[in-house]
N, C-alpha and C positions, 0 to 999 in steps of 0.2 A: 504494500500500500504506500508505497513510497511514491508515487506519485501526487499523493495527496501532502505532504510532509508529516506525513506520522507512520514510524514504523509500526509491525504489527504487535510488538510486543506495546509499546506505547497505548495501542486503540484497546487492547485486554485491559490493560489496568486502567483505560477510560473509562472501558465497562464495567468493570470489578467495583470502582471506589463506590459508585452510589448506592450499588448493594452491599456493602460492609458499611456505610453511612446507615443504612436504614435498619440493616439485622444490630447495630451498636443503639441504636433508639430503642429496637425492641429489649434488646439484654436489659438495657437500663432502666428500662420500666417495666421488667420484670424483677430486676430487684429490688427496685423501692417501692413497687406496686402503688405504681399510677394508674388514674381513672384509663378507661379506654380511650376514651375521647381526645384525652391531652394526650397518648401516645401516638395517637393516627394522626393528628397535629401538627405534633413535633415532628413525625415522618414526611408529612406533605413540606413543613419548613425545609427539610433537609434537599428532598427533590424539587423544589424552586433554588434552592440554593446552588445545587447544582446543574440545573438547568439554565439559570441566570450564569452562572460560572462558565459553561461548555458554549453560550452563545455568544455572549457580553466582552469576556475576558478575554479569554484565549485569543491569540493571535488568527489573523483570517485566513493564512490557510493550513491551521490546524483548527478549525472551531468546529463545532459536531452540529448546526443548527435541529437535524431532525433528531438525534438525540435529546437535546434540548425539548423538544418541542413532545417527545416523550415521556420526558421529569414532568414539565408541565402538566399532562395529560393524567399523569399518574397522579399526582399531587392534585390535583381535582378529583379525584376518584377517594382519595384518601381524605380529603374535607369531605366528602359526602358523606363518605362510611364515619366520619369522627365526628359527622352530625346525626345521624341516626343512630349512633352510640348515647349519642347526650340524652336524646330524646326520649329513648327507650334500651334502658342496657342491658335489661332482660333479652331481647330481641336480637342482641350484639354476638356474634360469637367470635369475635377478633381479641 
């Protein structure tokens, strides 16, 4: 992929970090046993974060935009479910 300026090992650990960002939210609100809601949250935080990061920062021709635009996607997915958690957490199984 070196045509893109990102080697291959490079674009794995593009993909790796936002899932060890988001399994590291769950560990952590597993052991201090937070509500659900503020862990699917903090998860959506984490994938804006890195979605703003992979589009905004990165230089332009290494920047992921549809990556990006995946964090996004996800991190709307993960406010919904962290509002249907609030709502009803009986109903939660997250």
């Amino acid at each position: 992929m070196s045509h893109t300026g990102v080697e291959v090992f490079d674009f794995l650990l593009f993909s790796i970090y936002p899932v060890i960002g988001i399994f590291a939210v769950e560990a952590i609100s597993r052991l201090i046993k937070i509500q659900k809601w503020i862990k699917l949250w903090a998860q959506a935080a984490v994938s804006i974060a890195f979605g703003v990061y992979y589009w905004f920062i990165l230089p332009a021709p290494q920047n992921f935009p549809l990556t990006a635009m995946v964090m996004f996607a996800l991190a709307i997915a993960l406010i919904y479910q962290g509002r249907r958690a609030k709502i009803s957490p009986d109903k939660s199984p997250y």
